[in-house]
RODO-2510 file (C-alpha; in nm, 4 decimals, decimal comma):
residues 307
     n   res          X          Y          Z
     1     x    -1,4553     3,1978    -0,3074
     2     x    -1,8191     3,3002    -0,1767
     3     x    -1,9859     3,1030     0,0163
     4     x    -2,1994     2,9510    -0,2446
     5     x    -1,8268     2,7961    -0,3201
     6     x    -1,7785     2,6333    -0,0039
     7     x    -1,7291     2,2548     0,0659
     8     x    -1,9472     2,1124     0,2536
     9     x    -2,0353     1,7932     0,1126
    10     x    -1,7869     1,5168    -0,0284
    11     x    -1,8426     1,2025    -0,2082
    12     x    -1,5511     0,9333    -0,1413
    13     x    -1,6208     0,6318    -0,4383
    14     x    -1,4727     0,3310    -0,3595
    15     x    -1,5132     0,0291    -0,1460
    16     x    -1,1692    -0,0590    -0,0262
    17     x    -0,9100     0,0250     0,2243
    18     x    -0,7961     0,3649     0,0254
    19     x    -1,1620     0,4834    -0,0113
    20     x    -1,2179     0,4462     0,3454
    21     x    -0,9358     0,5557     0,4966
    22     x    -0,9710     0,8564     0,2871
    23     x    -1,3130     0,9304     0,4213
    24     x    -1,1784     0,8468     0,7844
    25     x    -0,9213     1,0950     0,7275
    26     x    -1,1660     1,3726     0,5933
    27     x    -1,4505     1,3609     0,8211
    28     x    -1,1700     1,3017     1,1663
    29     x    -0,9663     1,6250     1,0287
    30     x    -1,2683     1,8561     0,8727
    31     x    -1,5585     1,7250     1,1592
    32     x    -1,7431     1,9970     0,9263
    33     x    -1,8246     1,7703     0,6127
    34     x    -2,0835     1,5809     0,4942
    35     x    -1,8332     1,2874     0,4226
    36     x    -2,0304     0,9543     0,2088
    37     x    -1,8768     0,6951     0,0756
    38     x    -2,0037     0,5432    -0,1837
    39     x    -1,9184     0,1736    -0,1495
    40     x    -1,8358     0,0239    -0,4966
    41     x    -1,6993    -0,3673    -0,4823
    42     x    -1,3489    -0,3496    -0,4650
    43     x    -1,1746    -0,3748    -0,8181
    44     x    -0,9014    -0,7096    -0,8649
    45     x    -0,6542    -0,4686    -1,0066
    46     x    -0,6836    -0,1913    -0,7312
    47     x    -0,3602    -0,3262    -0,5958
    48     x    -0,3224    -0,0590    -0,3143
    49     x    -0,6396    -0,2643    -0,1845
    50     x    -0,4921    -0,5893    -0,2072
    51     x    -0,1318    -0,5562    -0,1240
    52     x    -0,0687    -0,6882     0,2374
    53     x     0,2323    -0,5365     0,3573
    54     x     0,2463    -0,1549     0,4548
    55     x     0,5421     0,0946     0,5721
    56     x     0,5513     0,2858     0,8374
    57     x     0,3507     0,5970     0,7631
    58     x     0,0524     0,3651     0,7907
    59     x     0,1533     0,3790     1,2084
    60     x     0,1958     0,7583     1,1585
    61     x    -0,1051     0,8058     0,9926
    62     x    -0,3670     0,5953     1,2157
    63     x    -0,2110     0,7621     1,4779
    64     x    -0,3327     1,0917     1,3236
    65     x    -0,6611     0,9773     1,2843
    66     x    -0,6333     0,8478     1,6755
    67     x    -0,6789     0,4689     1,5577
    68     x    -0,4122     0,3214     1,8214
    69     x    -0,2254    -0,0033     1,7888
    70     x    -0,4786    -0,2186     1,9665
    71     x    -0,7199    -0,1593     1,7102
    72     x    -0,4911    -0,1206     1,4257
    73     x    -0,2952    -0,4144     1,5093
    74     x    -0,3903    -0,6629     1,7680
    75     x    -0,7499    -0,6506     1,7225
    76     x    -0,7215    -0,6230     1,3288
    77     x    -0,5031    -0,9218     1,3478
    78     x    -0,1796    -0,7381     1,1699
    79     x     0,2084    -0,8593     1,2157
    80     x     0,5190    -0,6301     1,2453
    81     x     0,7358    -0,5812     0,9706
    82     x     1,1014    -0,4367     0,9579
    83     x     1,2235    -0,4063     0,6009
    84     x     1,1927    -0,5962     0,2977
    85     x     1,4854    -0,8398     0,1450
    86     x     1,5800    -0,8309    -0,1822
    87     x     1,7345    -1,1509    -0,3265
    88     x     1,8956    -1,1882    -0,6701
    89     x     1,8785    -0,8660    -0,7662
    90     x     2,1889    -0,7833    -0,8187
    91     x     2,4126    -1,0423    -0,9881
    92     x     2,6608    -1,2273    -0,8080
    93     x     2,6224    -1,0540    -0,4991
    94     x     2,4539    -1,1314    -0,2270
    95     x     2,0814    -1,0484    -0,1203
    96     x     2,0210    -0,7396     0,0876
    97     x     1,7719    -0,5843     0,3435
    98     x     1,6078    -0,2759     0,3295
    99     x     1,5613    -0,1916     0,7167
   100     x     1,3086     0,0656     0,8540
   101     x     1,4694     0,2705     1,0225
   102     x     1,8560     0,4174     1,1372
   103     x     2,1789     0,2674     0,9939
   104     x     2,4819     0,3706     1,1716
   105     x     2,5657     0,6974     1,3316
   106     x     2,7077     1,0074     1,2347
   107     x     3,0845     1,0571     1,2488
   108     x     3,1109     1,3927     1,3333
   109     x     2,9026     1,6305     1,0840
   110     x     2,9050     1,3982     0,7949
   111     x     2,6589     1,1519     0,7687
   112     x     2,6839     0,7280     0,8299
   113     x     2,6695     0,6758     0,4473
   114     x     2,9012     0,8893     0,3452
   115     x     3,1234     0,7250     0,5739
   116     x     3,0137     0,4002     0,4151
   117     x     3,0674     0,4827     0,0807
   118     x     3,4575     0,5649     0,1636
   119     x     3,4888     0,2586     0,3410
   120     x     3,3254     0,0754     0,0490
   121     x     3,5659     0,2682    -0,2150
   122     x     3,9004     0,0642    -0,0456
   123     x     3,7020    -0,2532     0,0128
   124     x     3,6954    -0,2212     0,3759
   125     x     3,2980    -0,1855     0,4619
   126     x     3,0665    -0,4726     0,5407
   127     x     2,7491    -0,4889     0,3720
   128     x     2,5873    -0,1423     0,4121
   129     x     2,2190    -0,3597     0,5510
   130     x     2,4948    -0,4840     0,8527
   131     x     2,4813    -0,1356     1,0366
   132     x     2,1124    -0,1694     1,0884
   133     x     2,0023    -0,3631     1,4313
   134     x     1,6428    -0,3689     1,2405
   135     x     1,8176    -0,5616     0,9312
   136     x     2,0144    -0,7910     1,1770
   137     x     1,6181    -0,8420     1,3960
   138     x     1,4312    -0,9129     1,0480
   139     x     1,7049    -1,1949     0,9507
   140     x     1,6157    -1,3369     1,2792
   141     x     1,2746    -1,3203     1,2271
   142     x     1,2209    -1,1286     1,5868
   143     x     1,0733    -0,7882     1,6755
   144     x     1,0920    -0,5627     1,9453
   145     x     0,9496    -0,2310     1,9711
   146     x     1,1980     0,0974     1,9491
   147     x     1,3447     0,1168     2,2942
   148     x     1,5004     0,3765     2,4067
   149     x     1,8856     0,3963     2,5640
   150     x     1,9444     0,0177     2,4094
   151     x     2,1001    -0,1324     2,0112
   152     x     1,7167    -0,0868     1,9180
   153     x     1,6342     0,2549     1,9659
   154     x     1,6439     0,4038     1,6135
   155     x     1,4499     0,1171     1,4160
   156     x     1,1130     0,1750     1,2775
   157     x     0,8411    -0,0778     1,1647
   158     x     0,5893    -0,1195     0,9355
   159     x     0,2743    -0,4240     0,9014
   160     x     0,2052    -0,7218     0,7523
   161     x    -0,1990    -0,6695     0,7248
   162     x    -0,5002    -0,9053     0,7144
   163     x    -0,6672    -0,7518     0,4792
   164     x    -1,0065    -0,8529     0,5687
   165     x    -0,9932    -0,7841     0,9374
   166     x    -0,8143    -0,3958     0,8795
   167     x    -1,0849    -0,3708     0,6260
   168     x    -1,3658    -0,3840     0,8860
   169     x    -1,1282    -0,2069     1,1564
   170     x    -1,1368     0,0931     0,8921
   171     x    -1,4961     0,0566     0,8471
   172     x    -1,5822     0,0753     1,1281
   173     x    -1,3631     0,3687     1,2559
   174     x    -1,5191     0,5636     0,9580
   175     x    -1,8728     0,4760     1,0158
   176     x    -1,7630     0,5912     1,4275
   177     x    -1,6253     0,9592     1,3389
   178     x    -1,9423     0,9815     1,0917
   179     x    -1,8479     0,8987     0,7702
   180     x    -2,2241     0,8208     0,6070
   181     x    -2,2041     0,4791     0,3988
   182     x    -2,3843     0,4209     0,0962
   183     x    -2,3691     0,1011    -0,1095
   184     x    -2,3940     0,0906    -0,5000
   185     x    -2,2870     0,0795    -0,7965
   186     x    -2,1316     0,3180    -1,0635
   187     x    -2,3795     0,3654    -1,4109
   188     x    -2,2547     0,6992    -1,5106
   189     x    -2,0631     0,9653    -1,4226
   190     x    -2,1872     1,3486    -1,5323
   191     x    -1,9824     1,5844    -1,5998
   192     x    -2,1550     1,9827    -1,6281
   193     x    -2,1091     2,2492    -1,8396
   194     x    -1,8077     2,3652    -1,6595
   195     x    -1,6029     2,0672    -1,7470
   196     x    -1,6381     1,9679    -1,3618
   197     x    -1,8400     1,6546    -1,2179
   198     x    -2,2590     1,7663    -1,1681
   199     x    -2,3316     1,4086    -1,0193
   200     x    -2,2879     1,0270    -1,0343
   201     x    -2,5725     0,8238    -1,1318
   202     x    -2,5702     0,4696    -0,9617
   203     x    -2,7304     0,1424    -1,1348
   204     x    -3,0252     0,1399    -0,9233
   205     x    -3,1561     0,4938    -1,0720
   206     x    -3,0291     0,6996    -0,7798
   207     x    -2,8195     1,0035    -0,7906
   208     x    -2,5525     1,1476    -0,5806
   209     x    -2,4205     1,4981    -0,6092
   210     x    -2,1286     1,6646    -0,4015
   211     x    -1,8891     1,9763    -0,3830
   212     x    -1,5649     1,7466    -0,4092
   213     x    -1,5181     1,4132    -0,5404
   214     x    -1,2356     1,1737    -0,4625
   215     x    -1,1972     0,8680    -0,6889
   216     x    -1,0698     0,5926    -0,5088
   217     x    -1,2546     0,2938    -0,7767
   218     x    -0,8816     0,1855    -0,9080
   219     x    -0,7453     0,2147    -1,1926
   220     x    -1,0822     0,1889    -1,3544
   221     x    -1,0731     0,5517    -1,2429
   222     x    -1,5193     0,5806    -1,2780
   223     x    -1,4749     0,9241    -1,1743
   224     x    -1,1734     1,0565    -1,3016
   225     x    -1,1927     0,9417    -1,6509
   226     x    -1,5384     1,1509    -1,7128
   227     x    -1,3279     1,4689    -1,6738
   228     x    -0,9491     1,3510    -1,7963
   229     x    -0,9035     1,0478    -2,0087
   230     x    -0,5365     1,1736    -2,0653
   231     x    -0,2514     0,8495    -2,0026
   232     x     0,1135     0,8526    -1,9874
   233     x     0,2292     0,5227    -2,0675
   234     x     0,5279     0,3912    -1,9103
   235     x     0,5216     0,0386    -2,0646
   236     x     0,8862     0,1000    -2,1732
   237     x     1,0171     0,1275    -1,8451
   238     x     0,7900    -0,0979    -1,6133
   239     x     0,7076    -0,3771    -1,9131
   240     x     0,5748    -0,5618    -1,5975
   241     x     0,2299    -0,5660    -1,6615
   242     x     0,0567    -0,9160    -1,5117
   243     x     0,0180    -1,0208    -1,1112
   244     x    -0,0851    -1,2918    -0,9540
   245     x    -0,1714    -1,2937    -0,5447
   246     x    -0,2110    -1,5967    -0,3613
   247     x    -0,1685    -1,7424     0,0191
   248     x     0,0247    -1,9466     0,2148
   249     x    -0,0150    -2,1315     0,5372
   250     x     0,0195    -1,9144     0,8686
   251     x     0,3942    -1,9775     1,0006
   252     x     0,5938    -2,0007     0,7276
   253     x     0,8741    -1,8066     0,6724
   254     x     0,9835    -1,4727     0,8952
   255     x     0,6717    -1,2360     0,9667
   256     x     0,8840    -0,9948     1,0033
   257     x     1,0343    -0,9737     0,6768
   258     x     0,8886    -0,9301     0,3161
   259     x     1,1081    -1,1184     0,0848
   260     x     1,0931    -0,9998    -0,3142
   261     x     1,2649    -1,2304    -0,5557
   262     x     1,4137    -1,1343    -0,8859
   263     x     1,3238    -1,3553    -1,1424
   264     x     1,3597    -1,3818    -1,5357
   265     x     1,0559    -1,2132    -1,6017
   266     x     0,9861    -0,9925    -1,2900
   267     x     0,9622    -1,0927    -0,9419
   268     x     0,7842    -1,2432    -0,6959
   269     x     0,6987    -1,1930    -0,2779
   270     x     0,5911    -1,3424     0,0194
   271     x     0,4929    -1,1315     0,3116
   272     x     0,3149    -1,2947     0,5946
   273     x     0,0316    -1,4857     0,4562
   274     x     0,0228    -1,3614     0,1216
   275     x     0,2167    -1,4355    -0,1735
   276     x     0,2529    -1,2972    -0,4823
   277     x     0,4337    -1,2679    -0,8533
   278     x     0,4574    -0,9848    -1,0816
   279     x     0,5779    -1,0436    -1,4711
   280     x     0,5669    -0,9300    -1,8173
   281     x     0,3204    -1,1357    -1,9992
   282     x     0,5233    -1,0944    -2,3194
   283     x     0,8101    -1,2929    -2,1527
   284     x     0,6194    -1,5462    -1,9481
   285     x     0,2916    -1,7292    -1,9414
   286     x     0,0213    -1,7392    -1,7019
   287     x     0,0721    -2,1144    -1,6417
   288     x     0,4145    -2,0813    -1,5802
   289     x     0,4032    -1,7830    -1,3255
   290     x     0,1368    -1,9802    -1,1180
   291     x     0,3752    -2,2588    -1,0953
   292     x     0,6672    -2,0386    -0,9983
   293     x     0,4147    -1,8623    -0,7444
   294     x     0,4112    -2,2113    -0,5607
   295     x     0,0327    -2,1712    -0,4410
   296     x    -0,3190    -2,1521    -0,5394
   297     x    -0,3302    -1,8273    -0,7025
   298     x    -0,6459    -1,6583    -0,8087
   299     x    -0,7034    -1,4999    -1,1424
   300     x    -0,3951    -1,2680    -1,3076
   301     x    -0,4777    -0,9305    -1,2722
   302     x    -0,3662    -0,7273    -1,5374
   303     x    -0,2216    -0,3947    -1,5222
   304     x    -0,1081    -0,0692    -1,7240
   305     x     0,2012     0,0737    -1,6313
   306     x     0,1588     0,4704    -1,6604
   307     x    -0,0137     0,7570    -1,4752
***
């Protein structure tokens, strides 16, 4: 590379929480770059934008960045959460948390599970989700940090996010560092001789060039498609290919922990404030999923299993 080749300017498209915290990330880590972000409205099926519940390597990564929890939390108005519960899924059994964080301890130099498993083999283990404190805090719907020297050392956490309110928090961190913001929308997307991207041309006649581009539009994929339309469909295996997102009132139900629900057709979730139901249209309606959903849901979003 010669230093014609060098990056130094890249252009982040997209308008939601992936878009920016990718140009947060870029412009805190390479201070160097011209980092803009070109902010297209946020897409209804650009679920990674929508979903409200996180894991822990958000924590991890804002810490990176050097967004603490005061900003990323209390001030953006998030909630704690320690696993995710899993009911019906497996028949005639009961339901089961998945807990952030340690289960058990090792018994010499073999691991908890394997332990488990053994245990498990002669009928002699309780439920493996009992060895977790963080399982046993999330059925309780309470939280306390990781502690050290007490039962609650070893659990991690992940959040429960208002979207809206982290969506500004972001925003604003990546306007802070020096991330450059401009609005607009996609027209075209122009790809060179080369096979690579030359520029993208926005509806009101402008143009933007860059030495990288990172699409973060959704699955619309404005960028990405002008160089690779190629698509692996996995329809066969994920035949799930409707959701539908809705709310609930504030207080219902354990912050704490994000409850998915086998059902007939797919599954459904409730995680702090937001609610939502994922199904295969070809085995259930629209109608029928709203009612299961049990709120006012907006419009089904459809989706494409495949990469």
């Amino acid at each position: 590379m010669n230093a014609t080749d060098r990056i130094a300017h890249v252009l982040v498209a997209g308008g939601g929480l992936t878009a920016w915290y990718a140009a947060a990330a870029l412009k805190r880590r390479a201070p160097f770059l011209t980092v803009t972000l070109l902010a297209t409205a946020p897409a209804a099926d650009a679920l990674a934008d929508r979903i409200a519940c996180t894991l822990p390597s958000l924590l991890g990564f804002q810490a990176d960045l050097g967004i603490g929890e005061d900003d990323g939390v209390t001030r953006a108005g998030a909630g704690y959460r320690l696993g995710t519960r899993f009911i019906g899924w497996a028949e005639g059994l009961p339901d089961y948390v998945h807990a952030y964080g340690g289960y058990g301890h090792p018994i010499g130099s073999a691991a908890f599970h394997l332990h488990w498993v053994r245990a498990a083999l002669d009928g002699e283990a309780a439920p493996f989700d009992s060895y977790a404190p963080a399982a046993h805090l999330a059925r309780a719907g309470r939280f306390v940090p990781p502690t050290p020297n007490t039962p609650f050392a070893q659990h991690d956490y992940g959040l429960t996010l208002d979207l809206e309110r982290h969506l500004a928090m972001v925003r604003a961190f990546a306007r802070h560092v020096g991330v450059i913001e401009r609005p607009g929308t996609i027209a075209e997307t122009v790809v060179d001789a080369r096979g690579f991207i030359g520029e993208v041309r926005l509806a009101d006649g402008q143009r933007i060039s860059a030495d990288l581009y990172i699409d973060a539009t959704g699955p619309a994929a404005h960028l990405r498609d002008a160089v690779d339309r190629e698509w692996q469909d996995w329809h066969d295996w994920l035949p799930c290919d409707r959701v539908l997102l809705g709310t609930r009132a504030s207080g219902e139900g354990a912050p704490v922990l994000t409850d998915v629900t086998a059902h007939a057709a797919g599954w459904r979730w409730s995680s702090g404030e937001q609610v939502g139901i994922a199904y295969s249209a070809a085995h259930m309606a629209d109608a029928d999923a709203a009612a299961m959903l049990g709120a006012t849901p907006g419009e089904p979003i459809a989706l494409r299993p495949g990469t």
